[in-house]
Structures are given as structure tokens and as C-alpha cells.
C-alpha positions as CSV (number, residue, x, y, z in Angstrom):
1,X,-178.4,-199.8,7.9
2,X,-178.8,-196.4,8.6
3,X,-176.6,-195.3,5.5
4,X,-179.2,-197.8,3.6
5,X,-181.9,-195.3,5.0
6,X,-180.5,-192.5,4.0
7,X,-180.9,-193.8,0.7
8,X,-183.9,-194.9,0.3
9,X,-185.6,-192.6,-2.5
10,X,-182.0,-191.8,-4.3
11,X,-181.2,-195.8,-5.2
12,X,-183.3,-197.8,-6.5
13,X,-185.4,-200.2,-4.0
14,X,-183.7,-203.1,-5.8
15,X,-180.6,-201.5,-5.6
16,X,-180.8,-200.8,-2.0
17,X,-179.4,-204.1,-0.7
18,X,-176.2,-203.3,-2.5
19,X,-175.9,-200.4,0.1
20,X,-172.9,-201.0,1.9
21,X,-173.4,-201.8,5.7
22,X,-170.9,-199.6,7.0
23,X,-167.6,-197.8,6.1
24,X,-164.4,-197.0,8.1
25,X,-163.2,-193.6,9.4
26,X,-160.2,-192.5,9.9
27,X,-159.4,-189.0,11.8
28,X,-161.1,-187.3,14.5
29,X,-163.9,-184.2,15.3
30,X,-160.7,-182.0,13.7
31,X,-161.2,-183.8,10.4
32,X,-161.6,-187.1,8.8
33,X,-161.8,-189.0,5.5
34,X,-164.2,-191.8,5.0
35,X,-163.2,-195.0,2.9
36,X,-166.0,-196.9,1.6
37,X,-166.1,-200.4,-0.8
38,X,-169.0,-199.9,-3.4
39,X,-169.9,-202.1,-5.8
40,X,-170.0,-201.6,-9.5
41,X,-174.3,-202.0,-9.4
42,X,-174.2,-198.4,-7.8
43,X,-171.8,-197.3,-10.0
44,X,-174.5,-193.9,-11.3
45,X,-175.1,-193.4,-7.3
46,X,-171.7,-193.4,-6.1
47,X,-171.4,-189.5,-5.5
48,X,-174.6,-189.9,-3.7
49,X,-173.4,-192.5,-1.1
50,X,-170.7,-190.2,-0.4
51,X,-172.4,-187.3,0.4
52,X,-175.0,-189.6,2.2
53,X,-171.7,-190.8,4.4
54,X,-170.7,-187.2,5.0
55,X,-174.0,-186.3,5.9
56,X,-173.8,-188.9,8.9
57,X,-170.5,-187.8,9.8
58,X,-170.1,-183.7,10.2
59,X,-166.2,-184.3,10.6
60,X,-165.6,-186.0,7.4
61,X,-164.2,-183.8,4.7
62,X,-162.9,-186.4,2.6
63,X,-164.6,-189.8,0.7
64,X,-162.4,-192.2,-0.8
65,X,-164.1,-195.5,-2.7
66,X,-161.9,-198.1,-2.1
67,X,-160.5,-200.3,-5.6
68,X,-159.0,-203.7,-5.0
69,X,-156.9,-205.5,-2.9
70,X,-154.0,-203.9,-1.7
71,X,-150.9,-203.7,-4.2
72,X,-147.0,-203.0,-4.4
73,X,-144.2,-202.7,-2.2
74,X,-146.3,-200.2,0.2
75,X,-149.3,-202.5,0.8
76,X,-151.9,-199.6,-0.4
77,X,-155.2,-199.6,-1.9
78,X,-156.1,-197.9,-4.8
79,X,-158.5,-194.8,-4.2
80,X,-161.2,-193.4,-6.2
81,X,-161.6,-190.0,-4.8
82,X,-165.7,-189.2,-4.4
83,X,-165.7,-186.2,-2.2
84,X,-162.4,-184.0,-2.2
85,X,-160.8,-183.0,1.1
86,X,-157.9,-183.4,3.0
87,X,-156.6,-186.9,3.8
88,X,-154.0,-186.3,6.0
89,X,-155.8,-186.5,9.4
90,X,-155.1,-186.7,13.6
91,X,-156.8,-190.5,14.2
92,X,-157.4,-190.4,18.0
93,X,-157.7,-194.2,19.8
94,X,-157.6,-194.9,23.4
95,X,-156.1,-192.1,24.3
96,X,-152.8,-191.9,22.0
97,X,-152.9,-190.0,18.4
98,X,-151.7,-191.8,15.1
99,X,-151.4,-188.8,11.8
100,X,-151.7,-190.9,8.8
101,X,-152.9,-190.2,5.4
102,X,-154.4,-193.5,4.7
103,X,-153.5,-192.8,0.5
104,X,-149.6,-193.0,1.5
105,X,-149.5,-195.1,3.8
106,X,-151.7,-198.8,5.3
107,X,-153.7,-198.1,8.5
108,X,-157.1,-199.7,9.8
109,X,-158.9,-197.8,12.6
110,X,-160.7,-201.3,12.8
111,X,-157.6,-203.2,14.3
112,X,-157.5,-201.2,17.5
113,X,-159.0,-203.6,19.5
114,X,-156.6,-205.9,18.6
115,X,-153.4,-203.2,19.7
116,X,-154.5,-203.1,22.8
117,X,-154.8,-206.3,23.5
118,X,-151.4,-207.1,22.5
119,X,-150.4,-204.0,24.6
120,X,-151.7,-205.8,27.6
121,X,-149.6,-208.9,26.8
122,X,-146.4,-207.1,26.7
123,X,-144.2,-208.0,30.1
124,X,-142.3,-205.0,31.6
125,X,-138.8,-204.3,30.4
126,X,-139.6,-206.5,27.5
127,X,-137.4,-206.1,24.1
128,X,-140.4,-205.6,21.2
129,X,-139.6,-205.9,17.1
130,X,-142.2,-205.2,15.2
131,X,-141.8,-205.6,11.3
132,X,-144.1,-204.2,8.6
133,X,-144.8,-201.3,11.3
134,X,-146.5,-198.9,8.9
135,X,-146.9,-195.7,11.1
136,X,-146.4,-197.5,14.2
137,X,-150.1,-197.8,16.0
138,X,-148.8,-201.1,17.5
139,X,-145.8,-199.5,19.0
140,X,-147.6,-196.8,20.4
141,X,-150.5,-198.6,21.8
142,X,-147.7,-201.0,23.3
143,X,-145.1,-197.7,24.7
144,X,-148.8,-196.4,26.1
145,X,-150.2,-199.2,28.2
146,X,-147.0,-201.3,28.4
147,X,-143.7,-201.0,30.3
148,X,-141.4,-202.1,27.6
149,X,-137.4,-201.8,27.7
150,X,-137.3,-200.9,24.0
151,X,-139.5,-201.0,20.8
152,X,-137.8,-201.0,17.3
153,X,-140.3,-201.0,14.2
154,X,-139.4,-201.1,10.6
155,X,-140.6,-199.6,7.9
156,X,-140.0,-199.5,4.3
157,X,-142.7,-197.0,2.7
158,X,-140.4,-193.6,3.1
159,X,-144.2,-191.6,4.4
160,X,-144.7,-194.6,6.8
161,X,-141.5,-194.4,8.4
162,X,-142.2,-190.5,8.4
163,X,-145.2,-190.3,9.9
164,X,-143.7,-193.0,12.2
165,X,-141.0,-190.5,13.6
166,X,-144.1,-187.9,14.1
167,X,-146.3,-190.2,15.8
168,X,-143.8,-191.3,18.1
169,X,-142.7,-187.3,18.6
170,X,-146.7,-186.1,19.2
171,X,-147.2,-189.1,21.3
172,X,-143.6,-188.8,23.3
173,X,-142.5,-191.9,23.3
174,X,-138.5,-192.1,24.1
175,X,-138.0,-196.3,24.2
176,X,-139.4,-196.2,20.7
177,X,-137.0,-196.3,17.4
178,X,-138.2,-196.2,13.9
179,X,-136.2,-198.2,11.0
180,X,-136.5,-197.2,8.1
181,X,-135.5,-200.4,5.6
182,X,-136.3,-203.2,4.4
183,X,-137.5,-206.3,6.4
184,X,-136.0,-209.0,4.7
185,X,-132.5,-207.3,4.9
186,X,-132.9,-205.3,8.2
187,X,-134.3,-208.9,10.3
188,X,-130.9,-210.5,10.0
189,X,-129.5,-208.2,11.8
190,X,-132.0,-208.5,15.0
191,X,-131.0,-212.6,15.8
192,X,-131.9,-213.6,19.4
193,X,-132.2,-209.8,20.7
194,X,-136.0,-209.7,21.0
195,X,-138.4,-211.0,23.3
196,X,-141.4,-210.2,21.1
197,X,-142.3,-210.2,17.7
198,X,-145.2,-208.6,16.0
199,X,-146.1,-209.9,12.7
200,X,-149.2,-207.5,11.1
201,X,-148.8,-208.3,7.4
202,X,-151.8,-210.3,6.9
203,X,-150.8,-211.4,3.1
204,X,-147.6,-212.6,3.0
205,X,-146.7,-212.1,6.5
206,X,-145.9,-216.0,6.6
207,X,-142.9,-215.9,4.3
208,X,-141.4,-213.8,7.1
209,X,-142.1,-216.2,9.9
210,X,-139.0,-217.7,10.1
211,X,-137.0,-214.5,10.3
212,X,-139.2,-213.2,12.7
213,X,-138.9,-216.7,15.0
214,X,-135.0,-216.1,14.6
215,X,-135.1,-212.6,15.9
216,X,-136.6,-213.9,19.4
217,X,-134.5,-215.3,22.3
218,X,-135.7,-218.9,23.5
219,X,-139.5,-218.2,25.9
220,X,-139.9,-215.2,23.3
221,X,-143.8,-215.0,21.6
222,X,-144.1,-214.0,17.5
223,X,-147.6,-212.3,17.1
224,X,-148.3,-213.8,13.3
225,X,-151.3,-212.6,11.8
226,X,-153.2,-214.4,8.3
227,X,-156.1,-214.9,6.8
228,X,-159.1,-217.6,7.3
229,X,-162.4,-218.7,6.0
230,X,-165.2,-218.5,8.8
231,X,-165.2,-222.1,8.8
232,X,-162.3,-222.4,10.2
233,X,-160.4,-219.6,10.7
234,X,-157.0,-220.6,12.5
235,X,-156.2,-223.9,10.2
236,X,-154.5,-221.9,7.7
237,X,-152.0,-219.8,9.8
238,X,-151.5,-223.3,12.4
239,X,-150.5,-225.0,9.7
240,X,-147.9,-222.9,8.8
241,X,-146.5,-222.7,11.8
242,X,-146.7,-226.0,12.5
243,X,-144.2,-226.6,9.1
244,X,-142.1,-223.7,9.8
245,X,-141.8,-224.4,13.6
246,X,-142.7,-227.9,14.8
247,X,-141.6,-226.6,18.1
248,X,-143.0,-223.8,18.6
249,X,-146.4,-224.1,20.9
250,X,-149.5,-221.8,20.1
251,X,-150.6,-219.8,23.1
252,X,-153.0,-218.0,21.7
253,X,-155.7,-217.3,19.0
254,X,-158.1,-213.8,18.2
255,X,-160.3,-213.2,15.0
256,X,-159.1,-210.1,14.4
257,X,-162.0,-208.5,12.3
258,X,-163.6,-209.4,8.8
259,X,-161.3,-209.1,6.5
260,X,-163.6,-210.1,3.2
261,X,-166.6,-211.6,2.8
262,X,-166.7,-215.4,4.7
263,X,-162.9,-214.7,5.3
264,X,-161.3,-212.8,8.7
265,X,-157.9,-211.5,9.5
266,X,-156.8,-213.5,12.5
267,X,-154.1,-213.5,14.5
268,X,-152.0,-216.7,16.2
269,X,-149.4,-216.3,19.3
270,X,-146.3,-218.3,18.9
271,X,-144.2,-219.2,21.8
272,X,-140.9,-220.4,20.6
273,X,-139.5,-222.9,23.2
């Protein structure tokens, strides 16, 4: 709302519910970059929501307007830049830092609720796995308020498994190693050595299910995370694990955030018997 009212005068009042309602940052008071979604009705004002976004936020030196869903190998969005600046930044979350630059690499500042609650899950001198790992906030969130034996996260984007390495060097963690590789042939080699598995991939994450069940030891938990409609957001991602794992018992259940519009980004807790 209050980007809305900056507007008022600049867009058109018919125009002005297109507004979007809010926008994620991503950095800290040393510098951030804002992404926004805008649709194509503003397409004339588009500058002017930037600057109307940097206005509200001092620290922002960078606007990117987000295009699509994410694509390729890497998972990434497509970026129009709107307002120029640097987009590698220092994102500061409960304590711990994660240096990203969110145009080379996935990362939502909006999932760190959701990190530290599966921090607080993690039993001491646990064995964590944790595929599809980006730059590592899980892992870090998890080394920070957990006691685990050992994390191992893999990563196949070549500036996520770099900015991995720095994160886990700025934020000393030593029972942290980063992988760089793929998932599908780096899993294999992880059978039955885990106690926990964390499964972020939203979109497609379920074709690695079963890999990720084999990699945990019997009483182990796979953190699986998919996609619902508001009706019924966990039918989706049970079902699948239901078919995959008959089995397997589901111990827990969190909306993560919205993900699109009537659809969130949830995530299911499998305990593999």
C-alpha cells in the first residue's frame, strides 16, 4: 500500500490497483537490490515504480523487474534491470550473513522463516544433506542454531557453489562442506549416510524424492518442498509421497510463503520408517 501511495498522481487512478503490493529485498543498510513483478499495464510507468521503491528504501541501489518463471539448469529468473547498481550484496538474517547476487544465483529473503524453523528441528550430532543448496542459507541457518555432526550441500550453478564456500568462510562454519556437482549423479553416492534431508527445489524437487529417501538411514526425515493451490495446499506434495513412499509417515506440514497468485510453496516432513 504505501508503494501504491507513493504513486498516486504518477499512474493513472485506474492504473493504480495494478501497483504491486510489495517487493522483496535482498542486502542490508551496506547496500541492496530490490526485485519487483510488474505487470505489462504499467509498462510506460515502470522507471517510476522503481525510483518510487528506492525512495522507500535509502539502501537500495539496485531495481530489478522480475520476467517469468524461473528457467534453465540454474533455476534463475530473468531480470529487466530498471535502476542500475550493484547486485552483489551482504543479506543479513537472524544473525548470520548470506553474499549473493540474486542475477547468478536463486535466493528468497522471504523463506527465512522457514530456515529457522528447520534449524530448530535439527537433533545434535545429526548427519544433514541438503541438495539444490544454492548459496547455502539452509546450511547456515542450520550450522547457526543447530548442533549438527556434519552438513554436506550440493550445488551445481559454478557462482552458487562459490558464493557457498564464501558464505560458509564469512560465517565460519567448519562441519559445513560444499559440493559442487550435480544432484542426480552426486546423490548415489550419499546412500544411507544421512539423517536429514532437505529438499528446496519447489518445481521439480519431487523427481528427486526418491534419491533423497535413499540417502537417509531408517528414523531419518526428508524436508520435501512443492507447490499448492490455497484450497488445498498439501494434496499435491502428499500424494506424491504417498506413491513414491507408501511407508513413509508425514510428520509435518508449513505453508511456506505465496508462491503465485492462489498457489503457495509449502513444505511436507517425511519420516522414513
Amino acid at each position: 500500500m504505501a508503494l501504491k501511495r507513493r504513486l498516486q498522481g504518477v499512474v493513472p487512478p485506474e492504473l493504480l490497483d495494478k501497483v504491486p503490493t510489495s517487493f522483496e529485498v535482498v542486502g542490508s543498510r551496506g547496500g541492496a537490490v530490490a526485485i519487483v513483478e510488474i505487470p505489462p499495464e504499467l509498462e510506460q510507468y515502470k522507471h517510476k515504480v522503481a525510483e518510487a521503491i528506492v525512495g522507500m528504501n535509502k539502501h537500495v541501489k539496485a531495481v530489478l523487474r522480475k520476467m517469468g518463471g524461473r528457467t534453465g539448469d540454474y533455476r534463475l529468473y530473468n531480470f529487466e534491470v530498471l535502476i542500475e547498481g550493484p547486485t552483489e550484496v551482504l543479506h543479513r538474517e537472524h544473525g548470520y550473513y548470506i553474499k549473493v547476487d540474486p542475477t547468478k544465483v536463486y535466493f528468497s529473503s522471504r523463506d527465512q522463516t522457514d530456515r529457522l524453523d528447520v534449524a530448530r528441528r535439527v537433533g545434535e550430532g545429526e548427519r544433514v544433506l541438503y541438495l539444490f543448496a544454492g548459496v547455502a542459507p539452509y546450511a547456515i541457518a542450520i550450522a547457526k542454531f543447530a548442533k549438527p555432526r556434519l552438513i554436506v550441500a550440493v550445488e551445481l550453478n559454478p557462482w552458487g557453489f562459490r558464493y557457498m564456500v564464501e558464505n560458509f568462510r564469512i560465517n565460519k562454519i567448519r562441519n559445513a562442506v560444499a559440493v559442487h556437482g550435480d544432484v542426480a549423479e552426486v546423490g548415489p553416492l550419499f546412500r544411507k549416510k544421512f539423517d536429514r534431508v532437505i529438499l528446496t527445489l519447489p518445481l521439480g524437487a519431487y523427481r528427486y524424492l526418491p534419491l533423497a529417501l535413499d540417502c537417509l538411514e531408517k528414523g531419518g526425515v526428508v524436508h520435501f518442498y512443492h507447490t499448492g493451490k490455497a484450497e488445498d495446499p498439501y494434496r499435491e506434495a502428499e500424494e506424491i509421497v504417498r506413491g513414491v513412499c507408501p511407508d513413509c509417515q508425514i510428520v509435518g506440514r508449513r505453508v511456506v510463503r505465496d508462491y503465485a497468485p492462489g498457489v503457495y510453496k509449502v513444505r511436507v516432513d517425511v519420516y522414513k520408517r
